[in-house]
C-alpha positions in Angstrom: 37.8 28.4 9.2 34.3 29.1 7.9 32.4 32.3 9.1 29.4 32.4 11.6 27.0 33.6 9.7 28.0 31.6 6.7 25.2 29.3 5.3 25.5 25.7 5.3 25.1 23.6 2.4 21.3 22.2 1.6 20.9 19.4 4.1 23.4 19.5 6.1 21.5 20.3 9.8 23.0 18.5 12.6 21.3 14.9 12.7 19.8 15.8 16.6 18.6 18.9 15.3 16.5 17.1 12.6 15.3 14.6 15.2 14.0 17.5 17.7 12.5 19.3 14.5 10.7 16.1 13.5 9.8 15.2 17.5 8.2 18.9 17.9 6.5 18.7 14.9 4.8 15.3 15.8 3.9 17.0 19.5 2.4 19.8 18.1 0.2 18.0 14.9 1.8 20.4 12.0 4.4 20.0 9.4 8.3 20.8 10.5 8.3 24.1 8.1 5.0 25.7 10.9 7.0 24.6 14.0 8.7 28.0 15.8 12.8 27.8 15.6 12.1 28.6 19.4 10.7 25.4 20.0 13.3 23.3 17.6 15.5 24.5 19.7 14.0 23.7 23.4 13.3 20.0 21.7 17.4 19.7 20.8 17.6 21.3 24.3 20.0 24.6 23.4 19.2 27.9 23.1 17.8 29.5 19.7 21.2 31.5 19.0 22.6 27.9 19.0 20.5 26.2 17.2 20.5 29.2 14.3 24.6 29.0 14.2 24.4 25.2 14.4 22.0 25.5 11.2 24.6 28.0 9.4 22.2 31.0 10.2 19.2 29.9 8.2 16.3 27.5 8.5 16.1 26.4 4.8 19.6 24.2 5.6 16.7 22.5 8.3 14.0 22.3 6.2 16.0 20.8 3.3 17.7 18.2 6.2 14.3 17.2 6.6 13.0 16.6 3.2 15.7 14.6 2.6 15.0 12.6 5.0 11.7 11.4 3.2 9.5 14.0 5.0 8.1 17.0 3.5 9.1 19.9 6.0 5.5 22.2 4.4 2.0 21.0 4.2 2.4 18.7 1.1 2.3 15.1 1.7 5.7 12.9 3.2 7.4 11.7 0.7 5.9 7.9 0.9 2.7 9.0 0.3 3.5 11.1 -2.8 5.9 8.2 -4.3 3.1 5.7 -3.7 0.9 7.1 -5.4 2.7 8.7 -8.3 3.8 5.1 -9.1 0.7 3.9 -8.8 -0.8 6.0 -11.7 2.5 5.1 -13.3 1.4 1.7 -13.5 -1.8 1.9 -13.9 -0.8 4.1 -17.3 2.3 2.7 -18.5 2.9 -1.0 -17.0 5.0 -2.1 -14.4 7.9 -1.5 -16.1 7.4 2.4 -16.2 8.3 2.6 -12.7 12.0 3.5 -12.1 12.8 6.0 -9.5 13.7 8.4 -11.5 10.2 8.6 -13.2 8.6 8.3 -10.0 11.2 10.9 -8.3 9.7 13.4 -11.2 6.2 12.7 -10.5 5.9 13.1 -6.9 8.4 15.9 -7.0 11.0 14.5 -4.5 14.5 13.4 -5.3 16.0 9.9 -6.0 17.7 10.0 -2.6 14.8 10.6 -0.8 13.1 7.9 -2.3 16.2 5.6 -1.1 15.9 6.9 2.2 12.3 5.9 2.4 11.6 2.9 0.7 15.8 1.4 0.4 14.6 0.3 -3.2 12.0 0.4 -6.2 11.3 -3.5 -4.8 10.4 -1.8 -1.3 8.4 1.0 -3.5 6.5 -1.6 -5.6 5.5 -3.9 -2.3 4.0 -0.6 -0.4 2.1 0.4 -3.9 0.9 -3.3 -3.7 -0.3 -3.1 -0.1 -2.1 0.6 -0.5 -4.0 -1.0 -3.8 -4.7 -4.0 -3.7 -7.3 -5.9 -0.7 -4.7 -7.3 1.1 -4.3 -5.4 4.3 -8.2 -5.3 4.3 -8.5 -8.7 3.9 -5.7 -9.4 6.4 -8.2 -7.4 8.9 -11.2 -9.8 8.4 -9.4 -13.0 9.4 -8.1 -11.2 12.1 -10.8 -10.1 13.5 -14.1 -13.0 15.0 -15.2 -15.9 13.7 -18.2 -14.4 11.5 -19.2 -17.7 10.0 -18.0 -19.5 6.6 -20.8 -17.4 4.2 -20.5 -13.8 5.7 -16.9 -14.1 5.8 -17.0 -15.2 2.2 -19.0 -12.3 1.1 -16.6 -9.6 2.7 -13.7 -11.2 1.0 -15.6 -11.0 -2.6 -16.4 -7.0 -1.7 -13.6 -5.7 -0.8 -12.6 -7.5 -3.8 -14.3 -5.9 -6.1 -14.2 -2.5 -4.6 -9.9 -3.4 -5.3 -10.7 -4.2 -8.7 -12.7 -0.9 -9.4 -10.8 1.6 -7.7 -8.9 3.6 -9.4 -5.6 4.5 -10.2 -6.0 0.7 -12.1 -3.2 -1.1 -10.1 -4.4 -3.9 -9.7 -5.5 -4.8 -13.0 -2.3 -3.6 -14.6 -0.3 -5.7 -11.9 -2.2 -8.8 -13.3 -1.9 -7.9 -16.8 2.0 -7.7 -16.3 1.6 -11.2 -14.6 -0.2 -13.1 -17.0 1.9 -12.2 -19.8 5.6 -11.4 -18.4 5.1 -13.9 -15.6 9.0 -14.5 -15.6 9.8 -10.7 -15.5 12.0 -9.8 -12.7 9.6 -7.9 -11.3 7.0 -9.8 -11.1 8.7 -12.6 -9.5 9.9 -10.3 -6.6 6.2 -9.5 -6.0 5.5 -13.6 -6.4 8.0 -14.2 -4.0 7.0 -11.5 -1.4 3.2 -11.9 -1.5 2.3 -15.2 -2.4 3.5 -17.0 0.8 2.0 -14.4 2.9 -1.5 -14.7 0.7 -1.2 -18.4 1.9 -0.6 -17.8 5.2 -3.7 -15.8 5.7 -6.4 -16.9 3.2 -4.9 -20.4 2.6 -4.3 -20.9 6.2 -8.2 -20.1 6.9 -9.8 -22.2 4.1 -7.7 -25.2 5.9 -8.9 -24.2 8.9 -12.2 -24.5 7.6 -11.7 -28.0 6.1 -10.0 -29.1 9.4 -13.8 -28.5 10.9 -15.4 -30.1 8.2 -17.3 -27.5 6.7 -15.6 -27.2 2.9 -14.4 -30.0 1.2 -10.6 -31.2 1.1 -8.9 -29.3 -1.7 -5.6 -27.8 -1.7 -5.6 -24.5 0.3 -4.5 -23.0 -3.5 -6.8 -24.6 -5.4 -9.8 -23.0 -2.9 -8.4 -20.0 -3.2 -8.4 -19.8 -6.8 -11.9 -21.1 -6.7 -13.4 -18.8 -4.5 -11.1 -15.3 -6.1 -11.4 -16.5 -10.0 -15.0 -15.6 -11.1 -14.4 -12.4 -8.9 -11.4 -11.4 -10.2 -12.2 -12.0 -14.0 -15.8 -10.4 -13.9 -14.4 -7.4 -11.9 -11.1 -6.9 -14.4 -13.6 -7.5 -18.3 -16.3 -4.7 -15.9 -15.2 -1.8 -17.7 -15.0 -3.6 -21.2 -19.1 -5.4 -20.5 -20.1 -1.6 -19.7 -19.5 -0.2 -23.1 -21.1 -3.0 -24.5 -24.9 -1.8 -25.3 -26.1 -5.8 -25.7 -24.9 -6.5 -22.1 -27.2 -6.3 -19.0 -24.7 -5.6 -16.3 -25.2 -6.7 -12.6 -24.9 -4.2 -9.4 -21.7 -5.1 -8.3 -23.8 -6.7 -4.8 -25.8 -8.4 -7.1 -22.3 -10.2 -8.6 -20.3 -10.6 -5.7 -23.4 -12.3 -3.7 -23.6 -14.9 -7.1 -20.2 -15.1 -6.8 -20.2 -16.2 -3.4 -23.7 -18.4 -3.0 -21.3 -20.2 -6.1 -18.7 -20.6 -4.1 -20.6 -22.6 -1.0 -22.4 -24.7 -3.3 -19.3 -25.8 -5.0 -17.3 -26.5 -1.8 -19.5 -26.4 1.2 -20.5 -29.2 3.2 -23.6 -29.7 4.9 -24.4 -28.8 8.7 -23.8 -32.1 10.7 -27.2 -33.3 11.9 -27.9 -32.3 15.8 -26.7 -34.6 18.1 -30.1 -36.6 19.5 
């Protein structure tokens, strides 16, 4: 039989003992590592002596319990965070295919397991990077939110966009780059798979909404979108390249995304129904 006062090995804190630490840190708004043992212990409900023999007589075993968990028991970021965006510069630098867990493990200075814990895969890891950097959650937002009208809604899409296209780490234009010329890689089929459909559901859905009320013409919901994202996408991704180029008289990015989408309604647009007499 183990003594007392013998430490415990690195994570091995009671699992309702994590859950209390993690509860009383959420109550009181700081990380785990700045939340009293006192009030760890009221949260599991058992007194501090308890708690402290429970833990093996020191609140590292805690604090490591908790980080592997996926969250970070000081004031760095949680573990998601950090992973996102260490493999984000990862592919923005290196390609998709630079991001294994273990290279991402080093980066954001968490372990492998942790990253299991959190994301249950480098798939589950490469969808979340995908939703941080690219529009889609933003543009998600705009179809969800009122009916703004065919041109306004147009022009929001084209922005954010753009603002995608130009942010950096460059995800988004490595993400394409991996797509037009391993378009059969693994990877890039998962991310097919898991984002096209849903890209369809929301975009393609509206624009067929749109030609249901006779106000665009009837294309195929992808061959709309491709209309209305294509000039965008390609000026936004060659818009580093055109800026080193002394001979080329480059646009404010409003001025292109407003071309971009006055383009758009003339090609597919339909006029206004004449008023009823």
């Amino acid at each position: 039989m183990s003594n007392l006062g013998e430490e415990k090995p690195a994570g091995s804190a009671p699992p309702e003992i994590v859950e209390a630490a993690l509860r009383a840190a959420d109550a009181l708004g700081v990380p785990v590592a700045d939340v009293p043992v006192l009030a760890v212990a009221q949260e599991a409900g058992m007194s501090r002596s308890t708690l402290m023999r429970r833990l093996g007589g020191t609140r590292r075993t805690l604090d490591e319990a908790v980080r592997a968990r996926g969250v970070d028991p000081g004031g760095r970021k949680p573990v998601r965070e950090r992973a996102v965006e260490a493999a984000a510069s990862l592919i923005s630098e290196h390609g998709l295919a630079s991001v294994t867990l273990e290279r991402v493990a080093a980066a954001a200075r968490c372990s492998v397991h942790s990253l299991y814990a959190v994301f249950g895969g480098r798939d589950e890891l490469l969808f979340a990077v995908f939703e941080r950097y690219s529009p889609i959650l933003d543009v998600e937002a705009v179809l969800a939110g009122p009916d703004e009208g065919l041109e306004q809604r147009v022009r929001r899409i084209h922005r954010l966009v753009a603002e995608a296209l130009g942010r950096a780490p460059r995800v988004i234009p490595a993400l394409l780059a991996e797509v037009l010329s391993r378009p059969q890689e693994p990877s890039v089929q998962v991310m097919a798979q898991r984002f096209v459909p849903r890209m369809l559901d929301g975009v393609g859905r509206w624009l067929a909404h749109e030609v249901a009320a006779g106000r665009i013409r009837a294309l195929p919901p992808l061959l709309l979108m491709q209309q209305m994202m294509s000039p965008v996408l390609f000026h936004f991704l060659m818009r580093p390249v055109f800026q080193g180029v002394s001979a080329v008289d480059l646009p404010e990015t409003e001025t292109a995304t407003e071309v971009f989408t006055q383009a758009f309604l003339r090609a597919v647009a339909l006029p206004e129904p004449p008023p009823r007499p």
